[in-house]
N, C-alpha and C positions, 0 to 999 in steps of 0.2 A: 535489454535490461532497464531500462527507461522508454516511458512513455509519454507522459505531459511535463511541460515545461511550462511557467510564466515570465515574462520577460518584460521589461521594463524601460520606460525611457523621458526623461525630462524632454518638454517641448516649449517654444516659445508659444504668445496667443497668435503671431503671424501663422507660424506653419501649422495649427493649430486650427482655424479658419482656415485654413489653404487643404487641408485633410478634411474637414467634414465639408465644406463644398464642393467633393469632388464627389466624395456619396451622400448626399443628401439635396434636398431641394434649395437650391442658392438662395431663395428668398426668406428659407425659414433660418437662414445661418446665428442674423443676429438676435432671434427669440431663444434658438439652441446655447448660446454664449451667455445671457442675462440670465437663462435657468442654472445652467453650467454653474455661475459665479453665486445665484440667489441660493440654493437650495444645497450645493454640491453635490450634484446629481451626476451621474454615469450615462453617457451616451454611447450607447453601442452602435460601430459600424455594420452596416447590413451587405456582409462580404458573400462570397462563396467561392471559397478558396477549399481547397480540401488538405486538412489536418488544420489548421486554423480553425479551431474551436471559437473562440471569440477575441475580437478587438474593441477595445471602450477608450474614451477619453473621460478623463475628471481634472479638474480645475484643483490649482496647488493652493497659490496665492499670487501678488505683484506681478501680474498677466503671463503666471507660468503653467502650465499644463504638464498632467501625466499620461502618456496613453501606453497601455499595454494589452499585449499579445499570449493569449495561452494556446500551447500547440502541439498536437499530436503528433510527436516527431516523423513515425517511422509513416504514419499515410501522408504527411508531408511530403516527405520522400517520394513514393509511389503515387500519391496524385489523387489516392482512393480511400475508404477507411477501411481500416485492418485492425485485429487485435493483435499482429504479431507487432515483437517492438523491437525500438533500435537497440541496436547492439554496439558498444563502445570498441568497434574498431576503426581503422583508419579508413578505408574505404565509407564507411558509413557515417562518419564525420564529413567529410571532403563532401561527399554526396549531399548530406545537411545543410553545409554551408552554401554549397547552391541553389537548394531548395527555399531556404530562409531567408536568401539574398534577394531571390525573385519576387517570392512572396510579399516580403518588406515595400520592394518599390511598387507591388502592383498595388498597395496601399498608398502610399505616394514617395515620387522619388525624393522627397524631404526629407525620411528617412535614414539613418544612421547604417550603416553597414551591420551585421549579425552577431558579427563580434564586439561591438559599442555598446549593447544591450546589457543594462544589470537583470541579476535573475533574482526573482524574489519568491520561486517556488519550485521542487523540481522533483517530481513521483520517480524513484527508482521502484521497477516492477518486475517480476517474473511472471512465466506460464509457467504452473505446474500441472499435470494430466493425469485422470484418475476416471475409475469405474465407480465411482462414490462421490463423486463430487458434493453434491446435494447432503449426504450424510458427515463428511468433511468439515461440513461449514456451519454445522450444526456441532460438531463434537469442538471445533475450534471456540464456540462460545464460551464451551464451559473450558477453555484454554487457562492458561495464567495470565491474571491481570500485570504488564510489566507496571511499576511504581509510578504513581499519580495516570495512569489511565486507566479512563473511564469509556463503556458504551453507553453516550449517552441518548443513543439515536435506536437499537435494536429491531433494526432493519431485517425482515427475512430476506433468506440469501446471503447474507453479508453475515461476516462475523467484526465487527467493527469499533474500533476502540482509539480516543483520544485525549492527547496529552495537548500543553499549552500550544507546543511546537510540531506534531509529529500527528498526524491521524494512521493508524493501521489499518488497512482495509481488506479481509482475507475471505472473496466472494466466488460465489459460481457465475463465470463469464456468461453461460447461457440462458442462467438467468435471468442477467440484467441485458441482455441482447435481444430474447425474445418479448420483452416487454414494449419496445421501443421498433422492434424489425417484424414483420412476418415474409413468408414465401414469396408474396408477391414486390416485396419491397424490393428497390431500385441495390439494399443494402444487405439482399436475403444470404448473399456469398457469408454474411459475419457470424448467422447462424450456423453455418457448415465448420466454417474457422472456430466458432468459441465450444461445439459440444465438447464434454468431458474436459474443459479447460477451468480448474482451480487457480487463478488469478491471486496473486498475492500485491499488495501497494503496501510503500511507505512512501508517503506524502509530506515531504519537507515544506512544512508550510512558513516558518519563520524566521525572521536575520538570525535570531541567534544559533538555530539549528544549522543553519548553511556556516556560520562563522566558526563552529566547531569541526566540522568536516575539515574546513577551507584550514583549520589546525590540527588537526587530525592528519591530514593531507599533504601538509607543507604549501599549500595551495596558494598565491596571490591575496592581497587584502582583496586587491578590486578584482576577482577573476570575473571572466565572464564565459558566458555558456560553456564554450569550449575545453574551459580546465575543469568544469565537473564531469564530462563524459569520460569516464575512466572505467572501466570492467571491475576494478580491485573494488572503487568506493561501492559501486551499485552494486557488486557480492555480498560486502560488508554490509549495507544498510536492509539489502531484503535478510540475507542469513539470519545475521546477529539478533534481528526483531522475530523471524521463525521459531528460532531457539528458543527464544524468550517464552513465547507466547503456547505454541505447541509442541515443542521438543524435537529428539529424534525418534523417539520411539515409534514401534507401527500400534495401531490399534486393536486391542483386543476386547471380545467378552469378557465382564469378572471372571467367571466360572473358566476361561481360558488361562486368562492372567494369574489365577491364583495355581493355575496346574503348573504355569510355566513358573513358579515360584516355589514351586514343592518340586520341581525337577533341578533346581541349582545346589550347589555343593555348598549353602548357605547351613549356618546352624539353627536349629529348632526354633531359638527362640526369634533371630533375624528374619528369619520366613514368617513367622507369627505377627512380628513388629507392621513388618511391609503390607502382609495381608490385610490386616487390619488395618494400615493406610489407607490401602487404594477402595477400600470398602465405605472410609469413609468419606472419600472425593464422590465414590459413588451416587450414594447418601447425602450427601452434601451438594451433587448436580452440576460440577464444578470445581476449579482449583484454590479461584478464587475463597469462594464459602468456606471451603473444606481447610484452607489458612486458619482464617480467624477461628473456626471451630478446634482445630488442632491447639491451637496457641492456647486456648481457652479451655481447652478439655469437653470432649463429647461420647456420648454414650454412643455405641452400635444398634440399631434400632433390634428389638427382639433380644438382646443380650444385657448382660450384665457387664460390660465391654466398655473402659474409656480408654479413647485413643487422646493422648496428648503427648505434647513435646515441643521442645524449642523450635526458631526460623533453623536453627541449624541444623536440626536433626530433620525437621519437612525438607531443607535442600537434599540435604545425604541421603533421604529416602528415596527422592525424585531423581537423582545421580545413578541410585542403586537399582532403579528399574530401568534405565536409558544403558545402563552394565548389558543388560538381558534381551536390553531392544523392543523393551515392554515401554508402551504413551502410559502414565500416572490416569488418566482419561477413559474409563473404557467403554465398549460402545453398549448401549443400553438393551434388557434384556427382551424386549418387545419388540425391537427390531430386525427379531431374526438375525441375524448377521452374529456370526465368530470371528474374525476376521478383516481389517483393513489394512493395507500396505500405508504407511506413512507417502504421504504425493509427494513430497522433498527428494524421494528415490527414483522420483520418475525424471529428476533432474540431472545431470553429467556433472558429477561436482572432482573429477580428476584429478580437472586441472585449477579447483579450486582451491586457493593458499587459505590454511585453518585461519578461521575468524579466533579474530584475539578480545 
């Protein structure tokens, strides 16, 4: 349920010099330290370590240094890359911390043990699995914007959406794998691993998003890695953001959605009300649009039809189809397709305690 981490660590400029002389050419150390300090520039170590995505060093001030480590927990682990991820149990902690311990000193043994690390960034992730992936991640654009995020990147593939503190990123794994892997690559196993893998991230990217958790949590002021690996947090933060964004409902055709609306034990005019909603997210091309238009009052195109109404009556609506197991979303009519199971089904949520 997690996958990258950034970790973090105050250095003196002794140990500091003592780590880029050991990967770098000793005589360009003190040209690397003068730019370091002129420009505040980022030197990356030229590692290959597997799940250690990258290592850099940046100069603070009063000859103190930062270097930090971002790193793909679970091919840490394994030695290899994988898109499956760590899973917050004990076993796979324990196994972490050896993994991390290694890896640290093979950087140098000046290094801090794994648990001395602050974290200043931490992706809790899911796999979810679907016959539709590619179609998935297309209907999740026109998803719900949650409050102040924004896509400001509309990356195909991705459906992706950022706040100060938080980027959402809800992509087709194979996607972004075959762009970067083919057949022949050393890493072709990640194309086998990622088909039909809908990928969900929440990327905690800021103190104060981690300082809420860490209260949320009852967590430590100063925790470090070890008290975020938790199963409850990383349900909570991919869930609660799923919710948000694309519901529970599975996806349907209008021409579906609106049969499965005329088969509920709703009255006349509640069926009419709903109808004319989803008709107009349709029309709208999204949830977001299809807000402001509601709020504002819109005509149904070809009709004499305004759909308007309060935030509280677009929630009670969106409520009222997630009743029936209908997405508010539904999949467009050119695409052939009646039908999508919601991917969130493809996931074991059992033994998962309701998001609050």
């Amino acid at each position: 349920m997690i996958h990258t981490v950034e970790l973090t660590n105050k250095i003196s400029e002794k140990k500091a010099i003592k780590i880029l002389t050991k990967h770098n050419d000793p005589n360009e150390i003190l040209e690397l330290i003068i730019e370091l300090k002129k420009k505040k520039a980022t030197i990356k170590l030229p590692l290959s370590i597997p799940g250690i995505i990258l290592c850099s060093i940046t100069y603070i001030s009063n000859k103190y240094y930062r270097i930090y480590l971002r790193v793909d927990l679970q091919s840490l682990i394994i030695g290899r890359r994988t898109i499956d991820l760590f899973e917050c149990s004990i076993s796979f902690v324990e196994a972490l911390r050896a993994a991390l311990d290694g890896a640290t000193s093979k950087i140098s043994r000046t290094l801090p043990q794994s648990d001395e690390w602050h974290v200043s960034r931490i992706d809790f992730t899911v796999n979810l699995t679907s016959d539709y992936v590619e179609e998935c991640v297309a209907l999740a654009k026109k998803g719900n914007d949650p409050y102040r995020y924004k896509d400001i990147i509309d990356k195909s593939g991705s459906s992706y959406r950022k706040s100060k503190s938080v980027i959402l990123n809800f992509y087709d794994k194979f996607d972004h794998i075959s762009k970067k892997v083919t057949m022949d690559s050393f890493d072709a196993h990640l194309l086998e691993e990622a088909t039909n893998v809908y990928r969900i991230e929440v990327q905690c990217l800021s103190s104060n998003k981690l300082r809420s958790i860490r209260e949320r949590y009852n967590l430590p002021k100063n925790s470090n890695l070890f008290d975020y690996l938790r199963s409850d947090i990383a349900e909570w933060a991919c869930l609660s953001y799923y919710e948000k964004v694309i519901g529970k409902g599975d996806y349907y055709s209008l021409a579906e959605a609106l049969e499965k609306i005329d088969s509920t034990g709703w009255t006349i005019r509640r069926k009419n009300n709903i109808k004319n909603f989803l008709k107009l997210i349709a029309q709208a091309k999204g949830m977001t649009n299809a807000k402001k238009q509601f709020l504002e009052g819109k005509k149904l195109a070809l009709t004499q039809t305004v759909v308007k109404g309060s935030r509280n009556t677009f929630r009670t609506y969106v409520k009222a189809c997630e009743e029936i197991g209908v997405n508010p979303v539904t999949i467009p009519k050119d695409w052939g397709i009646y039908y999508i199971p919601n991917p969130i089904n493809s996931l074991d949520t059992s033994k998962i305690t309701e998001i609050k």
